[in-house]
C-alpha positions as CSV (number, residue, x, y, z in Angstrom):
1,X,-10.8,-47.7,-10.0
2,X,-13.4,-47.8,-7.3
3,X,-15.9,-45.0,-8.4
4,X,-17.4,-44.4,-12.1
5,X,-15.4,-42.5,-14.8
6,X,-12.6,-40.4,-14.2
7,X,-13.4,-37.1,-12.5
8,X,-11.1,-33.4,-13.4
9,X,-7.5,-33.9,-11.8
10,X,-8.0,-37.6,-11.0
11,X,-3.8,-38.0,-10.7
12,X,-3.8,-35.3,-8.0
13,X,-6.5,-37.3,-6.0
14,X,-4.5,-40.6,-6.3
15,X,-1.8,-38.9,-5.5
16,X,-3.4,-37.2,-2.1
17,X,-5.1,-40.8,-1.8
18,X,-1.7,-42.9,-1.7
19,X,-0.4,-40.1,0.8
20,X,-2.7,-40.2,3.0
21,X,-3.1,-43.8,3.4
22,X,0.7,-44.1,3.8
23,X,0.6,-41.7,6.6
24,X,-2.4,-42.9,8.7
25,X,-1.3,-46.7,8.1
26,X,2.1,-45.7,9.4
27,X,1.6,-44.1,12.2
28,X,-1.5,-46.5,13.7
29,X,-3.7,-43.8,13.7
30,X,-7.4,-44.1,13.2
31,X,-9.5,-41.8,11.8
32,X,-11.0,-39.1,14.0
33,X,-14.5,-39.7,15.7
34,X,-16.6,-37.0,13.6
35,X,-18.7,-36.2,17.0
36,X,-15.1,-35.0,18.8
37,X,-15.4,-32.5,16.8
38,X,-18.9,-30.7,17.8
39,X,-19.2,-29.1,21.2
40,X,-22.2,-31.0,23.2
41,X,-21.6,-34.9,23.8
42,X,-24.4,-37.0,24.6
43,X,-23.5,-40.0,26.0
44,X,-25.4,-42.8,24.0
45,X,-26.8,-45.7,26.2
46,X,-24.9,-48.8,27.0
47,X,-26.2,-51.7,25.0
48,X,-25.3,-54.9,26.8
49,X,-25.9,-58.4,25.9
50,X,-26.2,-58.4,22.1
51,X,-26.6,-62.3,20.9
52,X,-23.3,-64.1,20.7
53,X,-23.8,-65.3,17.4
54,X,-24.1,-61.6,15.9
55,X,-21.3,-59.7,17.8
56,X,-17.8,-60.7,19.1
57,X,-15.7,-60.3,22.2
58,X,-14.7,-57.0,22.5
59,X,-16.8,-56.0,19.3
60,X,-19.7,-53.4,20.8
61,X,-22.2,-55.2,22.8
62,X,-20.5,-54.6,26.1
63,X,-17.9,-51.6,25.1
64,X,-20.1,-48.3,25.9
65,X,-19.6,-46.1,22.7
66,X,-17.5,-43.3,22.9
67,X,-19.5,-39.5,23.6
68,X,-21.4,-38.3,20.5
69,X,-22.3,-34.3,19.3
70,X,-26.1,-34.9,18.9
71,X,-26.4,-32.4,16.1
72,X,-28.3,-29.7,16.5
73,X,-28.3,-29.5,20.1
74,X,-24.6,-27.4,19.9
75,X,-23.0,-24.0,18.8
76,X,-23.0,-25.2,15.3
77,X,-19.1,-23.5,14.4
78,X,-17.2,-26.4,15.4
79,X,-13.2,-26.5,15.5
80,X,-11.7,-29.4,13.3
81,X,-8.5,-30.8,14.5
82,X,-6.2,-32.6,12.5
83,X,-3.7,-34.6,14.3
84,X,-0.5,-34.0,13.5
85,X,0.5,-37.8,12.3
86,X,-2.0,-36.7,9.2
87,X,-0.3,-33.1,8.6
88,X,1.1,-34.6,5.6
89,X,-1.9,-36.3,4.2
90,X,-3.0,-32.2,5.3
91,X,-0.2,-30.7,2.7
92,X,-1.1,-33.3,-0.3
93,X,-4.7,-32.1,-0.1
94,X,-4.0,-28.5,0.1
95,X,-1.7,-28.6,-3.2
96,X,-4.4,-30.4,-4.9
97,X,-7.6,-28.2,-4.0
98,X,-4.9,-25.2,-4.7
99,X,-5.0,-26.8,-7.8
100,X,-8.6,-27.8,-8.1
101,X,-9.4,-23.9,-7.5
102,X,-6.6,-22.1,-9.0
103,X,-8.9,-20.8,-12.0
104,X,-11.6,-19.5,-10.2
105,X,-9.5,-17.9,-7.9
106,X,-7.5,-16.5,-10.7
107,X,-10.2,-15.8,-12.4
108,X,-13.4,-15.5,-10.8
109,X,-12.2,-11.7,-9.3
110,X,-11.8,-10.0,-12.8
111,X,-15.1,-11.4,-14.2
112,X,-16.9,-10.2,-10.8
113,X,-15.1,-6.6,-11.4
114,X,-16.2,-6.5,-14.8
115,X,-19.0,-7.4,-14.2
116,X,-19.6,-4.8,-12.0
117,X,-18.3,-2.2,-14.1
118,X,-21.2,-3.3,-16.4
119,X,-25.3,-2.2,-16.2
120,X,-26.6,-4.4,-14.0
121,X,-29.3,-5.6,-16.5
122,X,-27.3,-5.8,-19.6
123,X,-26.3,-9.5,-20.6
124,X,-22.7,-9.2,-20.1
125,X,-23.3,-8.5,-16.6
126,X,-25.2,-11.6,-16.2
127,X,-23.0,-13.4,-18.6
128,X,-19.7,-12.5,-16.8
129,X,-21.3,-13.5,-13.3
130,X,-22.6,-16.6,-14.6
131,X,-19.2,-17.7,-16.5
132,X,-17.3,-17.0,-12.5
133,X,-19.9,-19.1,-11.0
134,X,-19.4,-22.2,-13.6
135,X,-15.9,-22.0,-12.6
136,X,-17.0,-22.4,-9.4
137,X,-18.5,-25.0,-9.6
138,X,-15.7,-26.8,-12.0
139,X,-13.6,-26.5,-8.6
140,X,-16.6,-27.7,-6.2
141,X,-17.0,-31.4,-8.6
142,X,-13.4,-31.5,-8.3
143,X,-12.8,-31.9,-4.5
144,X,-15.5,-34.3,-3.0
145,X,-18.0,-34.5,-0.6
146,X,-17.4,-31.4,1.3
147,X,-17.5,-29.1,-0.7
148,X,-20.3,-30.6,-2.6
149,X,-22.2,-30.3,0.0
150,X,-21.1,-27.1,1.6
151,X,-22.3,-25.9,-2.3
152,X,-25.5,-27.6,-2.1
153,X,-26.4,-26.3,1.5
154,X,-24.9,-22.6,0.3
155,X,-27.6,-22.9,-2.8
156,X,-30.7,-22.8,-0.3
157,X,-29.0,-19.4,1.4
158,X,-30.0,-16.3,-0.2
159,X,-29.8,-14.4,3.1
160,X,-25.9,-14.7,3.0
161,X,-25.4,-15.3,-1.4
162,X,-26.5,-13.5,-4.2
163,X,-30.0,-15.0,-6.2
164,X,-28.0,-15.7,-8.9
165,X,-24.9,-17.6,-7.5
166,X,-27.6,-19.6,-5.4
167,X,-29.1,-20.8,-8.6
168,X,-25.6,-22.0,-10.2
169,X,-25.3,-23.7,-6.9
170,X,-28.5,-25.4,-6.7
171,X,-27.4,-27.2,-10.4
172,X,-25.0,-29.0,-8.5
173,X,-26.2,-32.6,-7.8
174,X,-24.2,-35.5,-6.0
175,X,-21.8,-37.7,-8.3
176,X,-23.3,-40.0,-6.2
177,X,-20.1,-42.2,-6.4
178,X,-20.1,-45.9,-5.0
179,X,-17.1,-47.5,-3.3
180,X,-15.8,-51.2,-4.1
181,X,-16.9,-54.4,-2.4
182,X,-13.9,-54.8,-1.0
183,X,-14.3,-51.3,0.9
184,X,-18.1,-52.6,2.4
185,X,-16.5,-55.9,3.5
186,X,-13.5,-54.1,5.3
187,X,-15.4,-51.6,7.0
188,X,-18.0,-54.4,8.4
189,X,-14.9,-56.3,9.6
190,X,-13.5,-53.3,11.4
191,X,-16.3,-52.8,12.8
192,X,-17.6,-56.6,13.8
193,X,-14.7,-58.6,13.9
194,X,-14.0,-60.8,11.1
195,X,-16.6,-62.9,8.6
196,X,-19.1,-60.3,9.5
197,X,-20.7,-60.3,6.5
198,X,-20.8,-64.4,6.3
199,X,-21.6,-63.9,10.2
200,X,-24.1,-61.2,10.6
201,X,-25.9,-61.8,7.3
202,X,-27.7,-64.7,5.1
203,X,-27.9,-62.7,2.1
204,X,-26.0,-59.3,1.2
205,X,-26.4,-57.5,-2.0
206,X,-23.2,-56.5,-2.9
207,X,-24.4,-54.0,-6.0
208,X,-25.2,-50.9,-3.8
209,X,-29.3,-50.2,-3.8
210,X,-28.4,-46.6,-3.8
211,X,-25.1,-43.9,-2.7
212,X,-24.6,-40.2,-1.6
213,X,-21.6,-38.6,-1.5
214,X,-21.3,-40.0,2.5
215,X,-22.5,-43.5,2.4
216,X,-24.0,-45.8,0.0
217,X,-27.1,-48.1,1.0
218,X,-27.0,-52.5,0.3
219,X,-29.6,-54.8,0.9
220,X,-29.6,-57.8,3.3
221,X,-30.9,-60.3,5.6
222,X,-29.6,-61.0,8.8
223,X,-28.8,-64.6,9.7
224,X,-31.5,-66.4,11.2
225,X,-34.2,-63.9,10.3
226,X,-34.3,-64.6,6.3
227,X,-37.6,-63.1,6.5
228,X,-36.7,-59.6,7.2
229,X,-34.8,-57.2,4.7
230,X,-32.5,-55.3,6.3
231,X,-30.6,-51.6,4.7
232,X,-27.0,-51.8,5.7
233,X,-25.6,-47.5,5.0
234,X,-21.7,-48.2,4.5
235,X,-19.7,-44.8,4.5
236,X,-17.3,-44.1,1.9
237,X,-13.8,-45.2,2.8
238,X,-12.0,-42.6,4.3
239,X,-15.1,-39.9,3.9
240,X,-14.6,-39.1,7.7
241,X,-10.6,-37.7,7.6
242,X,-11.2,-36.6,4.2
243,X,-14.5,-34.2,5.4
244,X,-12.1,-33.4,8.7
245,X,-9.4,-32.2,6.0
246,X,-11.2,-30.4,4.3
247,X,-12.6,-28.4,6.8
248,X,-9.2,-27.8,7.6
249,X,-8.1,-26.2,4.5
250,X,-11.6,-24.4,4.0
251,X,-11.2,-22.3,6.9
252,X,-8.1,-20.2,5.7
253,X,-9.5,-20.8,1.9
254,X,-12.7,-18.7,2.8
255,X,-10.9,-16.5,4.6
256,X,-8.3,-15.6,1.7
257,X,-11.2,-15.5,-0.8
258,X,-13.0,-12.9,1.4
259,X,-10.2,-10.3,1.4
260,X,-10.3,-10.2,-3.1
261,X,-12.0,-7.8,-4.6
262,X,-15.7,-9.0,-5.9
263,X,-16.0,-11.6,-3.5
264,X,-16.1,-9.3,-0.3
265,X,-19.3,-9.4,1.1
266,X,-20.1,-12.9,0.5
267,X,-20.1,-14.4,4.0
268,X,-18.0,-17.0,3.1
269,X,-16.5,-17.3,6.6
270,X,-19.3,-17.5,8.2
271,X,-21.3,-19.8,5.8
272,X,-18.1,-22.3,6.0
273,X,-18.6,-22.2,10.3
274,X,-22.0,-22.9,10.1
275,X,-22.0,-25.8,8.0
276,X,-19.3,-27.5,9.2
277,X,-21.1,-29.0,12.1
278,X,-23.3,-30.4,9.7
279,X,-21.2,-32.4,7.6
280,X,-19.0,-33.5,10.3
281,X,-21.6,-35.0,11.9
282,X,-23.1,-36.6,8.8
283,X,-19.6,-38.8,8.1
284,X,-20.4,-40.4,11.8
285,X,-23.6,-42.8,11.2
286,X,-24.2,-42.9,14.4
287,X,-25.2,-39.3,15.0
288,X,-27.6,-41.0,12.1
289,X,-28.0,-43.8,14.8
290,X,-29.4,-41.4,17.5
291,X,-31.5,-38.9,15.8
292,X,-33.4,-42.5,14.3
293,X,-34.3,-43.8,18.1
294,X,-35.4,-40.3,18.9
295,X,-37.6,-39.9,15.4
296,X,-39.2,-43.7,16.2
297,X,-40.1,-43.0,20.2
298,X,-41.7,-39.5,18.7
299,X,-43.4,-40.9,16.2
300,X,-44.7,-44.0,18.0
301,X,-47.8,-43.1,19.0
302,X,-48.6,-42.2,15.6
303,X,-47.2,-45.1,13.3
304,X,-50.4,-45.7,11.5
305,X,-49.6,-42.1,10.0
306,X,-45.9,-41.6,9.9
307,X,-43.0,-44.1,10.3
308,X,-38.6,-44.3,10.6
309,X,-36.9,-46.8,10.1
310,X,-35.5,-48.5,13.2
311,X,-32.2,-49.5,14.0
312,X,-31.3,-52.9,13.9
313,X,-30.1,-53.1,17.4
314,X,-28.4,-56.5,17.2
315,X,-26.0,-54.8,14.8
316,X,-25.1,-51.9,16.8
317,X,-24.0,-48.7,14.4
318,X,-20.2,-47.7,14.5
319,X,-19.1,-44.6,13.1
320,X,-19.0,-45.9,9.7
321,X,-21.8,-48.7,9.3
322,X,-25.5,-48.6,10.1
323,X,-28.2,-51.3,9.8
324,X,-31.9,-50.5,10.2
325,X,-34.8,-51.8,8.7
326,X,-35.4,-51.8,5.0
327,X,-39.0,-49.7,4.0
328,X,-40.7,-50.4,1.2
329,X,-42.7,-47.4,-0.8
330,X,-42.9,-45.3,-3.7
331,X,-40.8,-42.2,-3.9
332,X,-43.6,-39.2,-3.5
333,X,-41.0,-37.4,-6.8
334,X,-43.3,-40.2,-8.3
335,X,-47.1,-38.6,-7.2
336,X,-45.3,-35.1,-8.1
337,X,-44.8,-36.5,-11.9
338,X,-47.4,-38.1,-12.1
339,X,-50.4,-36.8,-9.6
340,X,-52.7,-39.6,-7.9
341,X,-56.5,-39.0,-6.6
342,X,-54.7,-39.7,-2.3
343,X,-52.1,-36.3,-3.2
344,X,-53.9,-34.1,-1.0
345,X,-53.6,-36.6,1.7
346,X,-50.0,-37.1,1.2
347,X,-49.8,-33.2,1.9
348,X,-51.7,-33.4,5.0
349,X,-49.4,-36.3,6.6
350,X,-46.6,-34.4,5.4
351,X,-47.5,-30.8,7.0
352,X,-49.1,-33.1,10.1
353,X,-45.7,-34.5,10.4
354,X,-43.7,-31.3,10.3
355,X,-45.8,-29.4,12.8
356,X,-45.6,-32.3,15.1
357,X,-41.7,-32.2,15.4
358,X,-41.8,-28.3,15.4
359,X,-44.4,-27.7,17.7
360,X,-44.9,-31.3,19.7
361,X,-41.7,-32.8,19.8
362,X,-38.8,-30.2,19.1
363,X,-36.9,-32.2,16.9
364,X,-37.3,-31.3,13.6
365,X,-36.0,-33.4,10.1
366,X,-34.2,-30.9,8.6
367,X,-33.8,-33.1,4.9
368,X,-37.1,-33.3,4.2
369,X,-36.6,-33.3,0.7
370,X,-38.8,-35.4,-1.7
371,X,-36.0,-37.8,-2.1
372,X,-36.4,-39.1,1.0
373,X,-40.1,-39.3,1.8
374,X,-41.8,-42.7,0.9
375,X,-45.6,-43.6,0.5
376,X,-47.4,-46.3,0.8
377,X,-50.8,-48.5,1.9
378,X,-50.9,-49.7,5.3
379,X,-51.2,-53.1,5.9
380,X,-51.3,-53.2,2.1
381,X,-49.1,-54.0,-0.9
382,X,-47.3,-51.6,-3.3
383,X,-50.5,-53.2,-5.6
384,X,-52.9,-51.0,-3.5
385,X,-51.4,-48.2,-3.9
386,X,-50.5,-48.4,-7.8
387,X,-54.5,-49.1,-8.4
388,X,-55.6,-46.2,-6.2
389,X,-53.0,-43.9,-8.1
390,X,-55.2,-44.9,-11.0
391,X,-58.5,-43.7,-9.9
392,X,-59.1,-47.4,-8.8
393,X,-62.9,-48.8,-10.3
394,X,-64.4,-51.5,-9.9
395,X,-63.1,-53.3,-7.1
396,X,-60.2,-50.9,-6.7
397,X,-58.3,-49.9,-3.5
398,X,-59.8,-47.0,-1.0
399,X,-56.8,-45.7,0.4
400,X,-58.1,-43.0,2.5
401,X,-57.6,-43.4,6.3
402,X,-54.7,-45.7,5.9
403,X,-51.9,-43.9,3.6
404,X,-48.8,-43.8,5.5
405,X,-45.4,-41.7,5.3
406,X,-41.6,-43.0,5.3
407,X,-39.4,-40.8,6.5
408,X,-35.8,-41.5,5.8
409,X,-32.0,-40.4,6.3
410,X,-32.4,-38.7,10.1
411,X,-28.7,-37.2,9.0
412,X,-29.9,-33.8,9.6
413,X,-31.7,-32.8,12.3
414,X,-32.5,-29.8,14.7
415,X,-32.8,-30.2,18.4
416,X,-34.5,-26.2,19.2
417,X,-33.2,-24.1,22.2
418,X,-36.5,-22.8,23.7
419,X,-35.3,-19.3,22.4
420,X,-35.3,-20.3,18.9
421,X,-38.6,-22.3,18.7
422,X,-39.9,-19.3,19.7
423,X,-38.6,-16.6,17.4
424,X,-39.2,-19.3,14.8
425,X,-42.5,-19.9,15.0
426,X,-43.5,-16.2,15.6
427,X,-41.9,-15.2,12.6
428,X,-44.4,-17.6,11.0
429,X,-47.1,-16.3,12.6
430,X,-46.0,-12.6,11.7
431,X,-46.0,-14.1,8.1
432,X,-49.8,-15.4,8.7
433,X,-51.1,-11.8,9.8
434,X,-49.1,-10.1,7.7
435,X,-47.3,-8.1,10.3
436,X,-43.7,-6.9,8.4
437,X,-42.7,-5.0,11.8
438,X,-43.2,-8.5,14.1
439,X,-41.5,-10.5,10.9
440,X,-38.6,-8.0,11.2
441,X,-38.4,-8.0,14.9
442,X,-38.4,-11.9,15.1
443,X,-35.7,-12.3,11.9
444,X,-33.3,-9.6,13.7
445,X,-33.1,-12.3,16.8
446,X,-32.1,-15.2,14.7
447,X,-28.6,-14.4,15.3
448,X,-27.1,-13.9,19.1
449,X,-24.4,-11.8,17.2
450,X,-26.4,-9.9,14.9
451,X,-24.3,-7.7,12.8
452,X,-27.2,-5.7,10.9
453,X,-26.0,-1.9,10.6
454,X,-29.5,-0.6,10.0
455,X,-32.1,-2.5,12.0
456,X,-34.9,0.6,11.2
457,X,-34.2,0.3,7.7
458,X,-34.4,-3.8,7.5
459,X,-38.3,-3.2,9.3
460,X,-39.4,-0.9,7.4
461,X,-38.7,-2.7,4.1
462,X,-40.2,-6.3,5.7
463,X,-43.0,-4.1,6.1
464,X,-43.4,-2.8,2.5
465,X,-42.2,-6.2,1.4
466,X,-45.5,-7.7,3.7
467,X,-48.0,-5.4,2.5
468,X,-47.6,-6.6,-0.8
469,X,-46.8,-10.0,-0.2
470,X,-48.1,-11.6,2.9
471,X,-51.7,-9.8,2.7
472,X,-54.2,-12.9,3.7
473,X,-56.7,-10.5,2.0
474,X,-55.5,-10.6,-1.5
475,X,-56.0,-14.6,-2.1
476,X,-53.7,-16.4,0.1
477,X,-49.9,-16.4,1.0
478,X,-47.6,-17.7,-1.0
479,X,-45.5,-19.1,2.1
480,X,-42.2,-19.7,-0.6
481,X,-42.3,-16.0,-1.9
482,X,-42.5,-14.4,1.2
483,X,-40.1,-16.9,3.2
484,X,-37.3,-16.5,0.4
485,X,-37.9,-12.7,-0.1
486,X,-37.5,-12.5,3.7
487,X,-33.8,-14.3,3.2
488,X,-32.9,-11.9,0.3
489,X,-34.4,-8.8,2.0
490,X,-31.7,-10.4,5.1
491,X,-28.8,-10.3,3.0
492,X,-29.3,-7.1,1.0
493,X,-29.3,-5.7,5.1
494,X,-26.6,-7.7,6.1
495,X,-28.9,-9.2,8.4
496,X,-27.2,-12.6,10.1
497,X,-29.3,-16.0,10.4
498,X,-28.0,-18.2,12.6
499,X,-27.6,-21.8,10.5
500,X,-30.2,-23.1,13.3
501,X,-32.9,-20.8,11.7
502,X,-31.6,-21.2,8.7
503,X,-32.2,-25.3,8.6
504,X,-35.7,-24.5,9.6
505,X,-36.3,-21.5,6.4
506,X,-34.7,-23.9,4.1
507,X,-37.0,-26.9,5.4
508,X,-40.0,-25.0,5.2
509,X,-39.4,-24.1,1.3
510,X,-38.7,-27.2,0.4
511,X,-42.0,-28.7,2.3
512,X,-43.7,-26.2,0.8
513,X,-42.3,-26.1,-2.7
514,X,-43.2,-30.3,-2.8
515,X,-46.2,-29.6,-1.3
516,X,-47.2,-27.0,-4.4
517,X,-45.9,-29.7,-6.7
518,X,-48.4,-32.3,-5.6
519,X,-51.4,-30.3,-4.8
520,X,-51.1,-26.8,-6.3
521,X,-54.8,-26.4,-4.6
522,X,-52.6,-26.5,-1.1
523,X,-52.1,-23.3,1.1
524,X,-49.9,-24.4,3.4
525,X,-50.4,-20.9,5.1
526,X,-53.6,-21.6,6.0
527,X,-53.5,-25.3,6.8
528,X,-51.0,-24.6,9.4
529,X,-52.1,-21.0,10.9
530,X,-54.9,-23.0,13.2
531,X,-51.7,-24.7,14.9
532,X,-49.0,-21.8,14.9
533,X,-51.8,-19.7,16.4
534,X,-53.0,-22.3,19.6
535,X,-49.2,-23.0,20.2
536,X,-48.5,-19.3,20.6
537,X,-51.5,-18.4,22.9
538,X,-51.5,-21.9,24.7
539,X,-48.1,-23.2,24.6
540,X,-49.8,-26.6,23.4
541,X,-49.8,-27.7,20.0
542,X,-53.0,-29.3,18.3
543,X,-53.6,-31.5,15.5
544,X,-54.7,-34.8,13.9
545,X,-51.0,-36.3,14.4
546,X,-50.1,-34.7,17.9
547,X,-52.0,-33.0,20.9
């Protein structure tokens, strides 16, 4: 009864949820640290002498966290142990994805087949595809975070899926399902002794402000310091062994799917590898934690334009809560409806912003979605900024020289080897000149297992594909068209992207696809040629955010 209506199979996930917490509160285990699971630790520094009033005996200040995976920074295929006191938990879950999945894998084959027996442009072709694809997705709602998100992250992936299952994957939004009080209370008292919340806080919200299918986000205000709202992120109970599960059963699942006819081909396997690092480093906040302090000391010296929240250190994070400041701002989804005079200026901050963590500070956002960007007035009052998005008048407010960006959830992030910066951003520059052979060249290294069978063949159609696309003399480049035609031209090649790369394709799309949305006027390709171009002759990067 803890999250909203009743979703397809409910029983079975009572069922799995009564088993597994049988077995884990039976044997004494505790769920798995997510960051065990990732390759590189990076030992997070020792925080000693948090106040007495906030923290405990024995409850963080003096205890040096265990290792953490610093995502982004590792091989990204990490191996996902389940220990063996939760092998039955293991075999509840297995019956009731089998279950969750059973028609698609039933089905799904036949409709590909026949689909394939049909012309490809005909509408039963399209129909019969689409129909295998909604079963899909009937089994991806069913059977939690995981795979929602494996489906969402597979939907930006046209270099490894076909258009059209992308787009039937990108329909798929978060339940965004909320947890009990009960569950928020019990994981601050794990985690900060007991009282915490009477403790730690004055005021806590207990209606959620907001939830994704990892954490959801309340409001507070820690005790003494009622003049400060604070955002407490609270993960879903369980969401850690449950993700660690599920990657679990996913691997052989993927691997099973690949070997039926009409699903060959699909890079399922691979896909699955990639992403796992990502989730399981998500369900540890953290990993969250970390990626903030390094986003706030990168962004320091440029505050005025570009702000993180910052961790509330006198709370330190555990594994499942994390307190940092609470950022006020208007969603930019709201300047994309609804476009204000300062637009333009919130796509120079935002491109100023990327290019400084790609080029200055190799550390790049990799969520960047419009979601979580916030705008607002410096030193001003969400007033200011509602007048100015009216066109101001008489005595209205002048925005210009003091809009500023919020960049939140630091989940997803990419810490670049000096070998994929560099292939990175050359392929961009290829893109700006317009050289195919360069483009294919650069795209062939994103993978230090590349698999392509016909390397000649994959340049010489990026180089048909440029001349029609990416010619700077025929108006501008569209930057989306060419990066996603790129990605399809890589999977009709079998061409493999490494999910490094592939963060930083799907990144730029999105950037540039918001950008479009709230100044169509924008060429992204030529605001940031200038900068690609001085980085690659100088090795410096130049700009009004970063030198």
């Amino acid at each position: 009864g803890d999250l909203p209506g009743t979703p397809p199979l409910a029983w079975l996930a009572d069922v799995w949820d009564a088993v597994s917490t049988v077995v884990v509160a039976g044997s004494g285990a505790t769920p798995l640290d997510a960051g065990r699971a990732l390759a590189l630790s990076v030992r997070l520094p020792r925080r000693r002498g948090a106040p007495p009033a906030l923290l405990p005996p024995g409850k963080g200040g003096d205890d040096a966290p265990p290792p953490l995976a610093l995502y982004g920074a590792a091989d990204h295929e990490s191996v996902v142990a389940v220990p063996a006191s939760e092998r039955l938990a293991l075999a509840a879950r297995a019956a009731y994805l089998a279950a969750a999945f059973l028609p698609f894998l039933l089905l799904a084959p036949l409709l590909l087949a026949a689909a394939s027996a049909a012309a490809p442009t005909s509408r039963a072709h399209a129909r019969l595809r689409a129909l295998a694809w909604l079963l899909l997705l009937a089994g991806v709602r069913a059977s939690g975070p995981a795979f929602c998100k494996w489906a969402q992250w597979s939907a930006t992936r046209e270099d490894m899926f076909p258009v059209d299952l992308c787009r039937a994957l990108s329909t798929l939004h978060d339940a965004a399902p909320t947890h009990a009080w009960r569950h928020t209370e019990a994981a601050l008292e794990a985690a900060y002794g007991r009282g915490a919340v009477k403790r730690l806080f004055s005021r806590f919200d207990r209606t959620p402000l907001a939830s994704g299918s990892v954490a959801q986000v309340h409001v507070a205000a820690l005790a003494g310091d009622t003049d400060h709202t604070v955002a407490v992120k609270v993960a879903h109970p369980g969401v850690a062994s449950r993700v660690r599960m599920d990657f679990a059963l996913l691997k052989p699942l993927a691997a099973a799917a690949s070997t039926l006819p009409g699903l060959r081909g699909f890079s399922l396997q691979e896909s699955l590898a990639q992403f796992s690092a990502t989730m399981t480093a998500q369900a540890d906040l953290r990993v969250e934690a970390e990626h903030i302090r390094r986003f706030c000391r990168n962004f320091a010296p440029v505050a005025a334009s570009v702000v993180f929240p910052s961790v509330v250190e006198d709370v330190p994070p555990s594994a499942s809560v994390l307190v940092e400041t609470f950022e006020r701002g208007s969603s930019v989804t709201r300047y994309m409806r609804a476009p204000a005079p300062f637009n333009p200026q919130i796509v120079a901050l935002g491109v100023d912003a990327y290019l400084k963590m790609l080029l200055a500070d190799n550390f790049v956002h990799t969520d960047l979605h419009p979601g979580n960007i916030l705008v607002r007035v410096r030193d001003g009052s969400d007033a200011d900024l509602t007048d100015a998005a009216s066109g101001g008048g008489p005595g209205g407010c002048d925005v210009d020289g003091r809009l500023q960006l919020v960049l939140l959830d630091a989940g997803l992030a990419e810490q670049l080897t000096p070998n994929v910066r560099t292939h990175f951003v050359s392929m961009l520059n290829a893109i700006m000149g317009g050289d195919g052979a360069a483009g294919a060249r650069h795209m062939l290294a994103f993978s230090a297992a590349q698999k392509c069978p016909e390397p000649a063949a994959f340049t010489a159609a990026m180089e048909a594909f440029f001349d029609s696309a990416a010619d700077i003399d025929s108006g501008g480049i569209d930057l989306d068209a060419v990066l996603k035609g790129c990605l399809r031209l890589a999977r009709a090649h079998s061409v493999s992207v490494d999910s490094s790369y592939a963060a930083l394709l799907v990144g730029v799309v999105v950037i540039v696809a918001f950008a479009a949305s709230l100044d169509p006027e924008t060429c992204l390709a030529d605001a940031a040629a200038p900068a690609l171009l001085a980085y690659s002759l100088t090795g410096r990067s130049f700009g009004r955010l970063f030198a």
